[in-house]
BADRENVEX-676267 format. One record per residue (C-alpha): residue in three letters; residue number from 1; z, x, y. Coordinates in nm, 2 decimals. Layout:
residues N
PT  residu  num      c3      c1      c2
PT     ala  NUM       Z       X       Y
...
***
This chain:
residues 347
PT  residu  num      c3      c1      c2
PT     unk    1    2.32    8.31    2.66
PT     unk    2    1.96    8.45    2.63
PT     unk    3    1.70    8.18    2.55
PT     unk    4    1.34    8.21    2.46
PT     unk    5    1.11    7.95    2.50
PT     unk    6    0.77    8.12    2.35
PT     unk    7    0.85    8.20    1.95
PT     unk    8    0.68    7.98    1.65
PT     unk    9    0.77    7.86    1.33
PT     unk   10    0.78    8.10    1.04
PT     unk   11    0.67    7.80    0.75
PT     unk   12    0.67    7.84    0.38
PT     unk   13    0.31    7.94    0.19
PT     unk   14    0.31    7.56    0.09
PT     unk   15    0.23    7.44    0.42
PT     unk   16   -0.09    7.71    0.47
PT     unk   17   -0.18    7.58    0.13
PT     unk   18   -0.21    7.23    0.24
PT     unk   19   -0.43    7.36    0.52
PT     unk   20   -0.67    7.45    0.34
PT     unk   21   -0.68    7.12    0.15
PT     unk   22   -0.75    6.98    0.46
PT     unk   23   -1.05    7.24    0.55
PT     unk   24   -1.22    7.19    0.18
PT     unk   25   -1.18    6.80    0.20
PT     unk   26   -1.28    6.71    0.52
PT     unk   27   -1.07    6.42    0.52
PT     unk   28   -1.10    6.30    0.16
PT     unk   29   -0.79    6.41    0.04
PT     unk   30   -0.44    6.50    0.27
PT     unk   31   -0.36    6.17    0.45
PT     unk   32    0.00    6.20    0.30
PT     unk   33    0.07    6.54    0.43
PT     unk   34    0.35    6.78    0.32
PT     unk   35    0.71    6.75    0.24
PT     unk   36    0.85    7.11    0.23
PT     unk   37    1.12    7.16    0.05
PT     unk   38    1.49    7.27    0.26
PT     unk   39    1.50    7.62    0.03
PT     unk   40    1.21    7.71    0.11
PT     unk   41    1.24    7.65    0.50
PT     unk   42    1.55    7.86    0.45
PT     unk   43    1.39    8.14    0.29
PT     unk   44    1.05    8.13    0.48
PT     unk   45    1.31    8.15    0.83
PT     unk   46    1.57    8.39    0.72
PT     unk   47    1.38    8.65    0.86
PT     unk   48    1.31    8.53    1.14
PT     unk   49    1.70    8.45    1.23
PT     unk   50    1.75    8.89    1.15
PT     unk   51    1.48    8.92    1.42
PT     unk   52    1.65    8.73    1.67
PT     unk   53    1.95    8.88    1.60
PT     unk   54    1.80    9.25    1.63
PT     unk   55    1.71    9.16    2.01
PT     unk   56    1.99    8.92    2.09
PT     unk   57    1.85    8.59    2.14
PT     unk   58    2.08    8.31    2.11
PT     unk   59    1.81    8.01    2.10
PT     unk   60    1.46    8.00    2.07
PT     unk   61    1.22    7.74    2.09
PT     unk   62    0.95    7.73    1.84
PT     unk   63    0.64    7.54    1.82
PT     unk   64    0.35    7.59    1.61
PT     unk   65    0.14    7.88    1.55
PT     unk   66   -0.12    7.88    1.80
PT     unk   67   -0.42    8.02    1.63
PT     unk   68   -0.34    7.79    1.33
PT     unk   69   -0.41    7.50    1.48
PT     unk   70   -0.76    7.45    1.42
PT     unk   71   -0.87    7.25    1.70
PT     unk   72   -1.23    7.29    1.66
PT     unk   73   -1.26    7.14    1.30
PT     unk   74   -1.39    6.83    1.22
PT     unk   75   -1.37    6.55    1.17
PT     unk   76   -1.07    6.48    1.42
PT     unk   77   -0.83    6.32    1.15
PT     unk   78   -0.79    6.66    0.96
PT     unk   79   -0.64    6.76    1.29
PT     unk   80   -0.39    6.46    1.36
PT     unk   81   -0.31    6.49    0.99
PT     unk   82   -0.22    6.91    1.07
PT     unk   83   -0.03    6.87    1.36
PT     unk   84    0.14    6.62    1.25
PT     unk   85    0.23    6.86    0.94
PT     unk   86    0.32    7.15    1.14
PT     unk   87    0.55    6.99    1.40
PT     unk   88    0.76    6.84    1.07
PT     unk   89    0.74    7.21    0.95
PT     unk   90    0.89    7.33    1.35
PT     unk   91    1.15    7.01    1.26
PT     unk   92    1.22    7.12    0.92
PT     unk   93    1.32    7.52    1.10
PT     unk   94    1.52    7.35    1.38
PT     unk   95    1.69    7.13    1.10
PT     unk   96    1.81    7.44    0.93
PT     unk   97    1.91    7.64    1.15
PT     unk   98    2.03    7.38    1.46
PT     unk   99    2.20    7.65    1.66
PT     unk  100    1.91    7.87    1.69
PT     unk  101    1.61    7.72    1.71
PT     unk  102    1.48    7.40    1.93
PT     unk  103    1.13    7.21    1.89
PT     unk  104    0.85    7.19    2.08
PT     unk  105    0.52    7.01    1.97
PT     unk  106    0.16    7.08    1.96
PT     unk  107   -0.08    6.81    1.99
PT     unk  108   -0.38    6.71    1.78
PT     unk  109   -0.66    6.84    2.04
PT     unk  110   -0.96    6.78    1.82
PT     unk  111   -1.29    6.85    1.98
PT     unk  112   -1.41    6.52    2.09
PT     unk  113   -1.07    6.37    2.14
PT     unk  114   -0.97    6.30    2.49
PT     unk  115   -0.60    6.32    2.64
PT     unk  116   -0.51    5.96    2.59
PT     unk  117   -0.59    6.01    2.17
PT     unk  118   -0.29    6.25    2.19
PT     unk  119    0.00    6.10    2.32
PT     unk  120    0.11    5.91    2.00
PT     unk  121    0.24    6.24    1.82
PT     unk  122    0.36    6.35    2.19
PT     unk  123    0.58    6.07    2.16
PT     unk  124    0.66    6.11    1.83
PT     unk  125    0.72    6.50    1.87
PT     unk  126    0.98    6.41    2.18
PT     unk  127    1.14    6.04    2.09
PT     unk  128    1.14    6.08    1.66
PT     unk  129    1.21    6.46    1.62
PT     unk  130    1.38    6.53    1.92
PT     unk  131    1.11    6.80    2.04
PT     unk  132    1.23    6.96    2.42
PT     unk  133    0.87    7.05    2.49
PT     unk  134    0.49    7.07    2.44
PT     unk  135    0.21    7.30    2.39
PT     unk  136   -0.08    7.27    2.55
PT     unk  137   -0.42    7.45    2.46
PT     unk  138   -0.62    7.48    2.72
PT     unk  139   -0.92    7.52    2.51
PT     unk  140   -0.97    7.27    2.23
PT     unk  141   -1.33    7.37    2.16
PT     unk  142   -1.21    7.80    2.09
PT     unk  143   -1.47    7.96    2.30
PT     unk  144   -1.75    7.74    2.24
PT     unk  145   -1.80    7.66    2.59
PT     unk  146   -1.85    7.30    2.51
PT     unk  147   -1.79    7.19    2.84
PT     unk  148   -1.42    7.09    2.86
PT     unk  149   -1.25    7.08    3.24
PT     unk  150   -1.02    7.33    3.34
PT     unk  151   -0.64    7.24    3.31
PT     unk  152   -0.62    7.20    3.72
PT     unk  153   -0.92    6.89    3.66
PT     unk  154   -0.81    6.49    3.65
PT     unk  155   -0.96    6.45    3.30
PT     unk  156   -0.59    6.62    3.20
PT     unk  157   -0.41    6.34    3.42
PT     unk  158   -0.32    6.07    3.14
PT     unk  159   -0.13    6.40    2.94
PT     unk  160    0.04    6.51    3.28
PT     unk  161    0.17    6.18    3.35
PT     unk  162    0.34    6.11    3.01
PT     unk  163    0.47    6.45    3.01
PT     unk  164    0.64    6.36    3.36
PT     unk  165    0.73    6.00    3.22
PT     unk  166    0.92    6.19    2.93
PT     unk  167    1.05    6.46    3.16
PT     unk  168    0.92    6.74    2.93
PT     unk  169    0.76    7.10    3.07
PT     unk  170    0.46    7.19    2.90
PT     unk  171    0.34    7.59    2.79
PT     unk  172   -0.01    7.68    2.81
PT     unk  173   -0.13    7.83    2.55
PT     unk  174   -0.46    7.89    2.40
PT     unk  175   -0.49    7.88    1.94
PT     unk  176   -0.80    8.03    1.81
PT     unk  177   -1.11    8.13    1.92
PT     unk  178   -1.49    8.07    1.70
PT     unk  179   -1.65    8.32    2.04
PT     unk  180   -1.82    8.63    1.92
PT     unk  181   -1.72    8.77    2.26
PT     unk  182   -1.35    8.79    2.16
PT     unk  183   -1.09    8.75    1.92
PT     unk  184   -0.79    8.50    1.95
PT     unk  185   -0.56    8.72    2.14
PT     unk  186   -0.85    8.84    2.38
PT     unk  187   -0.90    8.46    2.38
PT     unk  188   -0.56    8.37    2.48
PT     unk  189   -0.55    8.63    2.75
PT     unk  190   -0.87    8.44    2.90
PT     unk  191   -0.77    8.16    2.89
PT     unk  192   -0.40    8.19    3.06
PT     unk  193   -0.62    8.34    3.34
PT     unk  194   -0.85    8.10    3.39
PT     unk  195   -0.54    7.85    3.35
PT     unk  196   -0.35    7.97    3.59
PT     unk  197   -0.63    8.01    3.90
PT     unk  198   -0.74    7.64    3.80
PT     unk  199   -0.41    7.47    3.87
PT     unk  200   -0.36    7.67    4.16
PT     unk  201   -0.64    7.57    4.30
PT     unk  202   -0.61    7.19    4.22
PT     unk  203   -0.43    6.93    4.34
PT     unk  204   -0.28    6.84    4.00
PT     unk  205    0.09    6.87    4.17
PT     unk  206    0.03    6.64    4.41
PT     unk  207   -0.04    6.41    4.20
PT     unk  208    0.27    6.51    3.94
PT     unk  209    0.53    6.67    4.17
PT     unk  210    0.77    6.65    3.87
PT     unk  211    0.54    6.78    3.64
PT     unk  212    0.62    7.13    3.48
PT     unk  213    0.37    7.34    3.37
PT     unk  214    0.44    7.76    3.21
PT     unk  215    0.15    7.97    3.18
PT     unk  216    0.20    8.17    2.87
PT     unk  217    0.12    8.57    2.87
PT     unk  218    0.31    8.65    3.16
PT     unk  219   -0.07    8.46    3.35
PT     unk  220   -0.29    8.67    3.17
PT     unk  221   -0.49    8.89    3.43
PT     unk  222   -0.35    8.66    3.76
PT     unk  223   -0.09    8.90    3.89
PT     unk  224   -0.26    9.28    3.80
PT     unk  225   -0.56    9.07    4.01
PT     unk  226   -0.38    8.87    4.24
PT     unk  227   -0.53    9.03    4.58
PT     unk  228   -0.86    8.87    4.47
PT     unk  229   -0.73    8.54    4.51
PT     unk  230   -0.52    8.57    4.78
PT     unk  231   -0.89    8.69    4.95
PT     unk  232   -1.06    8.37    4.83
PT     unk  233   -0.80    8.15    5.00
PT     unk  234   -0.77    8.42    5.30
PT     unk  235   -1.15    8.31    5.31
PT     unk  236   -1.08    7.95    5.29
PT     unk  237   -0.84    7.96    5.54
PT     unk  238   -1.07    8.11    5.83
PT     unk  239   -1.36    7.89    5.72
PT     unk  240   -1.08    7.58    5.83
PT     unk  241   -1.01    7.76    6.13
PT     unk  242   -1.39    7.76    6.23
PT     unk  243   -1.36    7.37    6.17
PT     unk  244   -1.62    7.16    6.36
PT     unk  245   -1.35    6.92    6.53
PT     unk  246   -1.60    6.70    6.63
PT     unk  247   -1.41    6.38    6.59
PT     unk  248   -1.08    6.49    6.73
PT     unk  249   -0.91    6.57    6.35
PT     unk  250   -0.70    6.87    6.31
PT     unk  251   -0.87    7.04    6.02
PT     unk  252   -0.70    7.05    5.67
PT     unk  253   -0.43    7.28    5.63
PT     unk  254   -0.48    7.52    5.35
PT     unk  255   -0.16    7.66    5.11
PT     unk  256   -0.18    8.04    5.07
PT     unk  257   -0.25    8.15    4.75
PT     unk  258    0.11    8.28    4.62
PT     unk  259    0.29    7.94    4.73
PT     unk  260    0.01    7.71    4.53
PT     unk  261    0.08    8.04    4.25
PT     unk  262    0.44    7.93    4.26
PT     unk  263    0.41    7.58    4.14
PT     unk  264    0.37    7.73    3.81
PT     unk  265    0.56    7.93    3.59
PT     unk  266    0.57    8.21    3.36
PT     unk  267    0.66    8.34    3.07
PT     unk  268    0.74    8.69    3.01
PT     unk  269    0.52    8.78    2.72
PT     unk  270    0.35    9.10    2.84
PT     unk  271    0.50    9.33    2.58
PT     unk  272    0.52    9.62    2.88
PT     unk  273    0.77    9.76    3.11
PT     unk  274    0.59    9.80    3.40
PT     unk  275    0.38    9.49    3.38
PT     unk  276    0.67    9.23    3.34
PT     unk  277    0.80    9.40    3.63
PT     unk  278    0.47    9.33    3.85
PT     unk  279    0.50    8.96    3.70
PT     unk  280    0.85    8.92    3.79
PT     unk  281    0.78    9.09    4.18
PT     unk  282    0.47    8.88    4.26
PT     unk  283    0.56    8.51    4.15
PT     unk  284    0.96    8.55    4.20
PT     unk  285    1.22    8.57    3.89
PT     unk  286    1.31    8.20    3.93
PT     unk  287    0.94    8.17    3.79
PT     unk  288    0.96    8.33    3.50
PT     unk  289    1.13    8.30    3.19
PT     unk  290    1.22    8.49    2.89
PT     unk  291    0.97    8.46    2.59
PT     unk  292    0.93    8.67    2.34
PT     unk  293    0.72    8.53    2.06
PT     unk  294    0.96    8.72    1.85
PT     unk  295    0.85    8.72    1.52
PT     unk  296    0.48    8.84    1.58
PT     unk  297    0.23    9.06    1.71
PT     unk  298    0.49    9.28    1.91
PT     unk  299    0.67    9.39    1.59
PT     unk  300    0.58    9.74    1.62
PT     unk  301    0.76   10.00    1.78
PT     unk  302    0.64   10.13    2.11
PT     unk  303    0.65   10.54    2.08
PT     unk  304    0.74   10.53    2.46
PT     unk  305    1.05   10.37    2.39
PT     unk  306    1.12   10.34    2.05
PT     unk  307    1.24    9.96    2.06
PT     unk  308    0.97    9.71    1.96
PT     unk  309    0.72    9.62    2.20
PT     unk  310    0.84    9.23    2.20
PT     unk  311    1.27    9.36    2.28
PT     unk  312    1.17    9.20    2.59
PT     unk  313    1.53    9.12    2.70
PT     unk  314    1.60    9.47    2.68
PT     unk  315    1.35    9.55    2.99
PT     unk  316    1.50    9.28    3.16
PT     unk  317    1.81    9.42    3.14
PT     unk  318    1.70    9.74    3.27
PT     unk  319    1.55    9.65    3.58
PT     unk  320    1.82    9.82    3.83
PT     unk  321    1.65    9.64    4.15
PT     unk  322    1.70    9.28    3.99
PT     unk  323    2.08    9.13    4.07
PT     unk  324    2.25    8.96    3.83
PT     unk  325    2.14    8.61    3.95
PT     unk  326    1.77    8.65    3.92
PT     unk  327    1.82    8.82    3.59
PT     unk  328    2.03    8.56    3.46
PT     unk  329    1.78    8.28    3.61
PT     unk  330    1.49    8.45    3.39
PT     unk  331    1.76    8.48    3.05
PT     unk  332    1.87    8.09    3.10
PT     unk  333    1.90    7.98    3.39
PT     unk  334    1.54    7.87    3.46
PT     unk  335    1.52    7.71    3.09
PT     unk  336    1.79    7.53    3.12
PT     unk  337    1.68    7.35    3.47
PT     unk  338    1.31    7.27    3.34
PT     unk  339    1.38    7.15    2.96
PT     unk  340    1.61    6.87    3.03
PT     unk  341    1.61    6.75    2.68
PT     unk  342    1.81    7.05    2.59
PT     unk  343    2.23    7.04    2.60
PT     unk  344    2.36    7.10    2.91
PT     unk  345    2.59    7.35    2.74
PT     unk  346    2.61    7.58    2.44
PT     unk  347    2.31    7.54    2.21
***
């Protein structure tokens, strides 16, 4: 079975409408939400079942568009009120198509909000609509440098320990971006980098050994630029061995760079041969796992290989120097360990 955990919900007009209700009210009217109707969940989603199809994915899990997700409105009730709405629409999809599609939840990451304001509709996401997993954006303020910690700092603890308390891996993933420096999908690239060297550089799995944590993007820059880091910790390292032992303590011992890198994992959304393949060799393939985003912005067809630039399974499959194990590890076998809260079996 081939499995993708990174795709998103393809919703009818109805609930983009109700969006912009919420923008041009600011809260006066929307409290109720949106009930979409089950024909046109079908129809909006038909297409995106024929895509599947196309590239052979059996399952995918969807979650709501990233750059939809307007964290940086105000005031902060416009955005529980959204994310509430969306993750009924990623319900809605998963209700109509059950073998195909499973739920995971974004959370209502209003600038101004801290951690503990979002774990009502992380609960409701997991224990009501029977969501498998959660997106996370490491960047609620979208490029307004508005000084929000880094995923790897403790003011993301109270999120990390109720995701470990529900047993449910998380994907990084930045939504939109208000920068003049960079659009969204610059944005998200940014910010899976910056993801990625925080955590590895924190102690956030000591603290949540159980906690599972997927860098979306394949890690953005991280593996193209890994031999900076391992440097920096190379440098760390020999700055410990000049310790000044001067009250008989052995100095700190200090994890190289690609086994603190390996506490995370990956998805493989790079949209290109060689670079999955760099992803894959520098993290291991029991670290990465197939995602596709499949339907979005690698619809077009690559004129190097004339398949579509997100038929990511179909590079996977091509890789002669990966065995059947690993490959099978990245396809399912990975997915299935970390989201618990999917069937053992079948779909």
């Amino acid at each position: 079975m081939i499995i993708d955990i990174h795709g998103h919900v393809s919703s009818p007009a109805e609930l983009y409408a109700y969006r912009s209700i919420l923008t041009a009210g600011r809260g006066a009217h929307g409290r109720e939400g949106i009930k979409l109707k089950t024909e046109a969940v079908l129809r909006a989603a038909e297409r995106h079942v024929g895509l599947l199809d196309r590239v052979g994915t059996d399952v995918q899990f969807i979650s709501p568009r990233p750059f939809q997700l307007m964290h940086a409105e105000s005031p902060a009730k416009i955005v529980d009120w959204w994310t509430r709405a969306t993750n009924d629409a990623v319900a809605a999809q998963v209700e109509a198509f059950p073998e195909r599609f499973r739920g995971v939840a974004a959370l209502p990451q209003a600038v101004g909000t801290e951690p503990e304001a979002w774990l009502d509709e992380l609960e409701r996401a997991v224990l009501e609509l029977g969501f498998i997993g959660v997106l996370i954006n490491p960047d609620p303020a979208e490029g307004q440098e508005l000084g929000i910690p880094r995923v790897g700092h403790e003011w993301w603890y109270p999120l990390f320990a109720k995701l470990e308390e529900l047993g449910v891996p998380a994907l990084i993933h930045a939504a939109g971006c208000r920068s003049d420096r960079e659009n969204y999908s610059e944005h998200m690239i940014t910010e899976a980098s910056r993801t990625a060297i925080s955590l590895a550089n924190s102690r956030v799995f000591e603290h949540f050994p159980n906690l599972s944590l997927i860098v979306s993007h394949g890690g953005g820059s991280v593996p193209y630029q890994v031999g900076r880091w391992r440097a920096a910790r190379y440098l760390e390292y020999t700055q410990v061995e000049a310790y000044d032992n001067k009250d008989g303590e052995a100095p700190p011992e200090i994890e190289s760079f690609d086994d603190s890198l390996r506490r995370l994992y990956f998805d493989s959304l790079v949209h290109d041969r060689k670079a999955l393949a760099l992803l894959v060799q520098t993290v291991g393939a029991d670290r990465v796992m197939l995602g596709t985003e499949v339907p979005g912005s690698g619809s077009p067809i690559d004129p190097l290989t004339g398949y579509q630039y997100d038929d990511i399974t179909r590079s996977i499959q091509s890789y002669d120097w990966l065995d059947e194990a690993d490959r099978t590890l990245i396809l399912e076998g990975t997915a299935r360990r970390l989201y618990t809260r999917l069937p053992r079996s079948g779909r």
